[in-house]
ROLUM-469746 format. One record per atom (N, C-alpha, C, O, CB): residue in three letters; x, y, z; atom name. Coordinates in pm, 1 decimal, padded with zeros to 6 digits. Glycine has a CB too. Layout:
N
code ALA, xx X, yy Y, zz Z, site CA
...
//
This chain:
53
code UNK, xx -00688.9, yy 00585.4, zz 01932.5, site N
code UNK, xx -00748.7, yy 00670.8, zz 02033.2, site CA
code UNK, xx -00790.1, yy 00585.2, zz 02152.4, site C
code UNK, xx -00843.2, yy 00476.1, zz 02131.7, site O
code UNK, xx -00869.7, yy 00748.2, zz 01975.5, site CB
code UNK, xx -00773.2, yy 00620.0, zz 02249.7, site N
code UNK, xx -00766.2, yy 00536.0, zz 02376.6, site CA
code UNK, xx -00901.1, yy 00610.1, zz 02419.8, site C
code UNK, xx -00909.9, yy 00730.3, zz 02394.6, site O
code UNK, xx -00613.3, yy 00549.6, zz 02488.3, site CB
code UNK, xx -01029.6, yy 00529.8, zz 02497.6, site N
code UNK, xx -01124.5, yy 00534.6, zz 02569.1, site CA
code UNK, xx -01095.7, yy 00579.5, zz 02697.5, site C
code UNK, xx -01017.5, yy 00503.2, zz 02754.3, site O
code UNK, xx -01178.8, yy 00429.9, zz 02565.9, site CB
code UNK, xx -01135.7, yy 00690.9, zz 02775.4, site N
code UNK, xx -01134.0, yy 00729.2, zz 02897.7, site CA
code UNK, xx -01262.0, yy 00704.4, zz 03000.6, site C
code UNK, xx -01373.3, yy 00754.0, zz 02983.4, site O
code UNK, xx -01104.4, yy 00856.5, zz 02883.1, site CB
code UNK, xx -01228.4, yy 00627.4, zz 03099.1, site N
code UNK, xx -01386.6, yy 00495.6, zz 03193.5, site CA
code UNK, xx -01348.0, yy 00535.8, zz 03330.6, site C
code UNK, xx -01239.5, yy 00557.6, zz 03384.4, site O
code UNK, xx -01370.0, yy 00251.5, zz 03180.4, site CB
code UNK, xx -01468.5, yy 00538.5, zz 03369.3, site N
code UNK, xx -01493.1, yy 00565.9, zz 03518.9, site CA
code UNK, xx -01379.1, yy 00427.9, zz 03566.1, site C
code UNK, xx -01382.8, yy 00312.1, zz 03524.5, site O
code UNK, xx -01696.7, yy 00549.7, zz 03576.8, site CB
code UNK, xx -01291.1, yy 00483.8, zz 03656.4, site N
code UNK, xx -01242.3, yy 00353.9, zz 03710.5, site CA
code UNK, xx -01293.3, yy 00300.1, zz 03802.1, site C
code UNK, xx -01348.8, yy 00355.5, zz 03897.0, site O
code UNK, xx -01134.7, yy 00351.4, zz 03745.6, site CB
code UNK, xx -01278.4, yy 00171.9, zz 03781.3, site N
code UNK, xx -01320.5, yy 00026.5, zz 03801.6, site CA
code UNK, xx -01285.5, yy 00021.9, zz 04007.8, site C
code UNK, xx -01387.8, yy -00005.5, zz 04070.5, site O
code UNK, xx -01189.2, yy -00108.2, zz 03670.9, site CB
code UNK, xx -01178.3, yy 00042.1, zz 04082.1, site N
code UNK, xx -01144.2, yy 00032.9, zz 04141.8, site CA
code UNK, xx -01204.0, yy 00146.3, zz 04234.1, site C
code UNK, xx -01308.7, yy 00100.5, zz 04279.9, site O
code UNK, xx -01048.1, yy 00005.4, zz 04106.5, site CB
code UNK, xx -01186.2, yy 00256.7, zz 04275.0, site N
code UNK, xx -01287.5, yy 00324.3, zz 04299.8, site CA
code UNK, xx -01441.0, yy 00404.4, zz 04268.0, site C
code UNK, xx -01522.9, yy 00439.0, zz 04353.1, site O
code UNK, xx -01238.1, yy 00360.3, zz 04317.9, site CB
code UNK, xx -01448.6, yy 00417.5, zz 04151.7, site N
code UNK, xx -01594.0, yy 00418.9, zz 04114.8, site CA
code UNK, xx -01580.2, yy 00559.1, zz 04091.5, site C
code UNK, xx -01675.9, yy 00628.4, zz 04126.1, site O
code UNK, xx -01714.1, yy 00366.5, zz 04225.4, site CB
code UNK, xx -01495.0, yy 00607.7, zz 04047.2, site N
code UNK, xx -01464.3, yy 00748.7, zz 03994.5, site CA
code UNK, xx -01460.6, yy 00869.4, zz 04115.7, site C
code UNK, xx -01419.2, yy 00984.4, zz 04101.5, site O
code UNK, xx -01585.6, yy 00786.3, zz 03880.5, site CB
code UNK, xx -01525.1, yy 00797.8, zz 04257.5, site N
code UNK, xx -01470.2, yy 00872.8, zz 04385.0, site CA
code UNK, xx -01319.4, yy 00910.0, zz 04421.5, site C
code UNK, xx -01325.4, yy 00998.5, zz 04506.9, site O
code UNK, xx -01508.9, yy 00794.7, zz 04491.7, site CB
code UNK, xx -01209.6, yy 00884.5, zz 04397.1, site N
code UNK, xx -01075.5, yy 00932.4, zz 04364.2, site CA
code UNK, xx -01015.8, yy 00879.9, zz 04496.4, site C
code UNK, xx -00895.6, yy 00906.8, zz 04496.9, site O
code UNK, xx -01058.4, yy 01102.8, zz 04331.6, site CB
code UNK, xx -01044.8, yy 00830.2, zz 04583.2, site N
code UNK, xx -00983.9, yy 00759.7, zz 04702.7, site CA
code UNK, xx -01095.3, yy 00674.9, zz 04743.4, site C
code UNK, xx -01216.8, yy 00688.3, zz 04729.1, site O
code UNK, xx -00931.5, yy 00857.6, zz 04824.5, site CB
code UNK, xx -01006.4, yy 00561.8, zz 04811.0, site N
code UNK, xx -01026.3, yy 00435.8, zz 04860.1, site CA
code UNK, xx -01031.7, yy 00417.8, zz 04997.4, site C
code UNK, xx -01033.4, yy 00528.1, zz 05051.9, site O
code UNK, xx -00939.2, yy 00359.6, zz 04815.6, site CB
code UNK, xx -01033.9, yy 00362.1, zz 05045.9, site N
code UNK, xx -01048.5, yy 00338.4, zz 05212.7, site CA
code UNK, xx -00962.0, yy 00238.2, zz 05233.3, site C
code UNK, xx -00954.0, yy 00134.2, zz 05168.0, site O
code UNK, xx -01198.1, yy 00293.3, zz 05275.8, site CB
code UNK, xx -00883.2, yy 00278.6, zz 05345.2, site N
code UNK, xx -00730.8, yy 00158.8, zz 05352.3, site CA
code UNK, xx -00757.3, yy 00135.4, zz 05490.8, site C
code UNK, xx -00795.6, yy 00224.7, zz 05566.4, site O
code UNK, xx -00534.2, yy 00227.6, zz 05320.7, site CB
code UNK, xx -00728.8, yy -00036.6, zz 05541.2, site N
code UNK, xx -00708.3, yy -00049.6, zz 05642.4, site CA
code UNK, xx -00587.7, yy -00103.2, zz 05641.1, site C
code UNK, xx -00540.2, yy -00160.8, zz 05543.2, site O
code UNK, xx -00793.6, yy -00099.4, zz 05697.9, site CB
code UNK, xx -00513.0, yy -00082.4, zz 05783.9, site N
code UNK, xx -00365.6, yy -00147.2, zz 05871.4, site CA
code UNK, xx -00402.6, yy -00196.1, zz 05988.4, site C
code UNK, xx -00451.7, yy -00130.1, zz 06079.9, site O
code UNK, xx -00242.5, yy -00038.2, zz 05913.8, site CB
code UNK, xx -00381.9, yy -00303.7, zz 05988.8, site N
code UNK, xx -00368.8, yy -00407.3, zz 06108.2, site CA
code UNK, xx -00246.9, yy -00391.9, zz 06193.8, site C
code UNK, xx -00137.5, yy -00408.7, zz 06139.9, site O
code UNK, xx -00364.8, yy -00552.7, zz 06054.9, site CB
code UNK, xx -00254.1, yy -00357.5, zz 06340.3, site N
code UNK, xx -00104.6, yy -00334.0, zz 06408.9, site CA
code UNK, xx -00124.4, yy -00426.6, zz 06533.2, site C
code UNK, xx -00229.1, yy -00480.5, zz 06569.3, site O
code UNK, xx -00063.0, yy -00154.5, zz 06458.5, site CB
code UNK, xx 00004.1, yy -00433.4, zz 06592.6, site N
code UNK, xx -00025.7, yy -00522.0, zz 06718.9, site CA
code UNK, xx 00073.0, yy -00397.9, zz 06786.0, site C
code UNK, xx 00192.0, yy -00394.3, zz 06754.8, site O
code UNK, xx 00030.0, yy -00723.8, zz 06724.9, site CB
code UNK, xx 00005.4, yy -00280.2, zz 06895.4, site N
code UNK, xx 00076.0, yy -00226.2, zz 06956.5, site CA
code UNK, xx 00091.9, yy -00252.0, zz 07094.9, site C
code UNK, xx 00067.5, yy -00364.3, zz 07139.2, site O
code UNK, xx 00054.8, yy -00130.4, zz 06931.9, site CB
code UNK, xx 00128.2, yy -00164.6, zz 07163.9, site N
code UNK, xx 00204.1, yy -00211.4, zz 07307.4, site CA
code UNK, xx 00096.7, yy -00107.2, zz 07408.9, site C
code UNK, xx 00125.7, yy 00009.4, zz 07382.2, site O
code UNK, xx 00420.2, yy -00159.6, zz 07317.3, site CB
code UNK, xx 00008.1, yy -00111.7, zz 07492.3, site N
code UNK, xx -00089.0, yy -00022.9, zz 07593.2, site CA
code UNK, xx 00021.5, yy 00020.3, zz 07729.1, site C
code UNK, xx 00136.2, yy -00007.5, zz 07764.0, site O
code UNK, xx -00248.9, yy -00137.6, zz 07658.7, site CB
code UNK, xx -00072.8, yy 00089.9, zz 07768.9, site N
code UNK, xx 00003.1, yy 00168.7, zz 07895.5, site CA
code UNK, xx 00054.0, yy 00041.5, zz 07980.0, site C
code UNK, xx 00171.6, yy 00045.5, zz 08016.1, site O
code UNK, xx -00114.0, yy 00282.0, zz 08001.4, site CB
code UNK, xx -00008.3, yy -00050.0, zz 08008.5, site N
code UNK, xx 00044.9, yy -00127.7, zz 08105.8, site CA
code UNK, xx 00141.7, yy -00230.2, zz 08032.3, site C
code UNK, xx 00165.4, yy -00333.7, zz 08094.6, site O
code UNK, xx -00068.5, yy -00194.2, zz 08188.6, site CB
code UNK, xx 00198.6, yy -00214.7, zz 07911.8, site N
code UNK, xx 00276.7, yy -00270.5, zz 07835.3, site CA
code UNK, xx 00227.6, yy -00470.7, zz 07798.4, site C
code UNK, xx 00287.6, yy -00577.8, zz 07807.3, site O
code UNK, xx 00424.7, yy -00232.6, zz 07919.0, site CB
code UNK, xx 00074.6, yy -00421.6, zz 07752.4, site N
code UNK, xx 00014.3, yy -00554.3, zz 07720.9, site CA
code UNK, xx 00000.6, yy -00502.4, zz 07583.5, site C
code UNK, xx -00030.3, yy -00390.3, zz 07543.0, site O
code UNK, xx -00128.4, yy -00611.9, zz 07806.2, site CB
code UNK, xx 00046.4, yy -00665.3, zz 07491.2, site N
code UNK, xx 00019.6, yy -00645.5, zz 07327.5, site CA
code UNK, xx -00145.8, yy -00585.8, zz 07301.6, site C
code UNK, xx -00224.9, yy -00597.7, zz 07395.2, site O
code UNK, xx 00039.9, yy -00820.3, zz 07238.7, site CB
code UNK, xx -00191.2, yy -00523.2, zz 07173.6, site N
code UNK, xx -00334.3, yy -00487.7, zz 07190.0, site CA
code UNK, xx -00346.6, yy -00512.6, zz 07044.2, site C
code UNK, xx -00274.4, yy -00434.6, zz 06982.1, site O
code UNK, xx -00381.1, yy -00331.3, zz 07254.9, site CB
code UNK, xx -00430.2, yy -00615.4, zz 06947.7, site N
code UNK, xx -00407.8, yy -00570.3, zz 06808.6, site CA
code UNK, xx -00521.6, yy -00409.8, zz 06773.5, site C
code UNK, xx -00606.1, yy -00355.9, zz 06844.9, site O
code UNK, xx -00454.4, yy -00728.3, zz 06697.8, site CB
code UNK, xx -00485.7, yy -00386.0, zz 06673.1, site N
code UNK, xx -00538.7, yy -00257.8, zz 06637.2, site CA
code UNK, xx -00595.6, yy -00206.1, zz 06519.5, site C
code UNK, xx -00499.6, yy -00170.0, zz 06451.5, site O
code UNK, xx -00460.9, yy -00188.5, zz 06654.0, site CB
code UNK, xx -00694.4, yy -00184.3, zz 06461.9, site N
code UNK, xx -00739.9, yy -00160.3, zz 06273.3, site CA
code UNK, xx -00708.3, yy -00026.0, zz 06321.1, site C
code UNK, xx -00701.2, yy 00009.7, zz 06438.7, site O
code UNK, xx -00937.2, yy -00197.3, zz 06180.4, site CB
code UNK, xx -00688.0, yy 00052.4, zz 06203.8, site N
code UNK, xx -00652.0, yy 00196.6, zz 06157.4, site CA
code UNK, xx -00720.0, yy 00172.0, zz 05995.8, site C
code UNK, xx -00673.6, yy 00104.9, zz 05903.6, site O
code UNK, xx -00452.4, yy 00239.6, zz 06166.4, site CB
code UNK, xx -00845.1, yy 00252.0, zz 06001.5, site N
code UNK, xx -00880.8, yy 00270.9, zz 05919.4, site CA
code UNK, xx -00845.7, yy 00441.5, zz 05774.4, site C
code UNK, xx -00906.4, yy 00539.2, zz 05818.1, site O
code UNK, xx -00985.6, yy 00236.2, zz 05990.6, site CB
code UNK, xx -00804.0, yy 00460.8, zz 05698.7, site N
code UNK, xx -00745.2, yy 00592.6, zz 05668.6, site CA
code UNK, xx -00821.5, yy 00608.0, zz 05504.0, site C
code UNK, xx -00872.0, yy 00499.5, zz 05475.3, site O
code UNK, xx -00546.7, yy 00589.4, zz 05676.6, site CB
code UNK, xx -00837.5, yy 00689.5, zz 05416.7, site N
code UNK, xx -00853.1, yy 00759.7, zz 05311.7, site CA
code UNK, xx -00703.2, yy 00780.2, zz 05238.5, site C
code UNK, xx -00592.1, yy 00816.5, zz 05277.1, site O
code UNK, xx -00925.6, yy 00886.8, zz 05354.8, site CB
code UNK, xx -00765.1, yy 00734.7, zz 05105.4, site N
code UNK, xx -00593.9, yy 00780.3, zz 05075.3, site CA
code UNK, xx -00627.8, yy 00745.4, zz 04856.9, site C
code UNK, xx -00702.0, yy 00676.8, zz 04786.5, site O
code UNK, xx -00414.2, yy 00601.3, zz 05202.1, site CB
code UNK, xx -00517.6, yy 00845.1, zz 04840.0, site N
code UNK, xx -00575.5, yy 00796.3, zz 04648.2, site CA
code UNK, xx -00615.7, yy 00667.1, zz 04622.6, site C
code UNK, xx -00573.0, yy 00569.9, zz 04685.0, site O
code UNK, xx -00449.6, yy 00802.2, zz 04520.8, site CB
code UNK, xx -00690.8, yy 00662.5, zz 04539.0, site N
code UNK, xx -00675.2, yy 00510.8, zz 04455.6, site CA
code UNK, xx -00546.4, yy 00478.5, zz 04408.8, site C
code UNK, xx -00462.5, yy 00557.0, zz 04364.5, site O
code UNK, xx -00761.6, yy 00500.5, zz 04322.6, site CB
code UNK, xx -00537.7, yy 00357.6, zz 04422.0, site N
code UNK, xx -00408.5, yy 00281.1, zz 04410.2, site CA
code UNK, xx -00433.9, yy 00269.3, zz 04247.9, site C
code UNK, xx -00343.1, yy 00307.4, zz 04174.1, site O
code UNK, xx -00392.9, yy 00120.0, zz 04511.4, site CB
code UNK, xx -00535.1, yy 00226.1, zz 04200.3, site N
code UNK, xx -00529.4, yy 00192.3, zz 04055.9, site CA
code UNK, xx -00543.4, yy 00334.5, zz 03937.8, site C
code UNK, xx -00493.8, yy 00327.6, zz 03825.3, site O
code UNK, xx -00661.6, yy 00080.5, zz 04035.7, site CB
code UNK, xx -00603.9, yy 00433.8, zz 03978.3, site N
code UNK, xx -00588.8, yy 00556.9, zz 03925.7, site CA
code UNK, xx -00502.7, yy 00643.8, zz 03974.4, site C
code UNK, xx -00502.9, yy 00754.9, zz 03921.4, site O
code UNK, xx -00688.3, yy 00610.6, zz 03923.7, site CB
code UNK, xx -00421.0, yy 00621.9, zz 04070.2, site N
code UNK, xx -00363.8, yy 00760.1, zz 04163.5, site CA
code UNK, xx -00423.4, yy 00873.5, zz 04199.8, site C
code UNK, xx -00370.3, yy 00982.8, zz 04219.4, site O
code UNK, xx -00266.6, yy 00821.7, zz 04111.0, site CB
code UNK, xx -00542.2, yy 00842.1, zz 04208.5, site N
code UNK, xx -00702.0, yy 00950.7, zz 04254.6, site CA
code UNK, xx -00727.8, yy 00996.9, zz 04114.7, site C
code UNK, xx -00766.3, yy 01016.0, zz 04230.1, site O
code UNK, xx -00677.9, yy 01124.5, zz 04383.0, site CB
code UNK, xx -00741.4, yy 01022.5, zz 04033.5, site N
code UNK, xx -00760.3, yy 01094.6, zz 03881.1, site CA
code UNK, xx -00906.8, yy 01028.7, zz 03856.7, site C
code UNK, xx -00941.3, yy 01049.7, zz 03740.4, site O
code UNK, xx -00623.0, yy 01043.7, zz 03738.8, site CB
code UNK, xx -00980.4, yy 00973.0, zz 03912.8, site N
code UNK, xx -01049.9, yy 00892.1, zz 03917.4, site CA
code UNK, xx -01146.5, yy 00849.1, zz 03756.2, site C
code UNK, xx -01267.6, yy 00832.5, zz 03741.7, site O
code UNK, xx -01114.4, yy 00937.3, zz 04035.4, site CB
code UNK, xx -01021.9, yy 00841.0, zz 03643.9, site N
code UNK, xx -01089.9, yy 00758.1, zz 03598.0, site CA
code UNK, xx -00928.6, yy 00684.0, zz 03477.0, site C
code UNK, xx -00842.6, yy 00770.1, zz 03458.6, site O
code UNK, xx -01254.4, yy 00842.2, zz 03530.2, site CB
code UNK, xx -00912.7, yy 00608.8, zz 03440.1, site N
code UNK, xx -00836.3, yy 00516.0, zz 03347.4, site CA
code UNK, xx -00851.3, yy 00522.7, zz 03219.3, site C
code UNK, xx -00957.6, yy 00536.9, zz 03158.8, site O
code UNK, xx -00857.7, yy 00394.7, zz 03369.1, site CB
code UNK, xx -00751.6, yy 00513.1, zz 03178.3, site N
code UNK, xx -00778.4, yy 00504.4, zz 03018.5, site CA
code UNK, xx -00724.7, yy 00375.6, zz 02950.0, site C
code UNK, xx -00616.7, yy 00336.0, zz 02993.7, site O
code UNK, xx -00706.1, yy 00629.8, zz 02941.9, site CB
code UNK, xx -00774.9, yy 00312.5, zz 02862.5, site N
code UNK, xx -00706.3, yy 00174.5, zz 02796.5, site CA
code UNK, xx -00823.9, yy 00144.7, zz 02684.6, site C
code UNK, xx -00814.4, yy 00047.6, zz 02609.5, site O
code UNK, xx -00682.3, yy 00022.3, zz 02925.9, site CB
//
């Protein structure tokens, strides 16, 4: 029988907070780097927010 646990990786909240780092291009065509911060499942539960093992 396998134990079912709050997962470890998000904390049983079911999504994570992702950042992307970009280097885009502005109106006057100067590089700009950029964070994009987004919501998105847990990577280690696939949002189900909790693991079993």
């Amino acid at each position: 029988m396998k134990d079912t646990q709050v997962c470890p990786g998000c904390g049983g909240a079911r999504l994570t907070e992702k950042t992307e780092h970009t280097v885009e291009t502005d109106g006057r065509g100067d590089q700009v780097a950029r964070v994009h911060r987004y919501l998105s499942p847990c990577g280690r539960c696939g949002g189900a927010g909790e693991v079993t093992g």
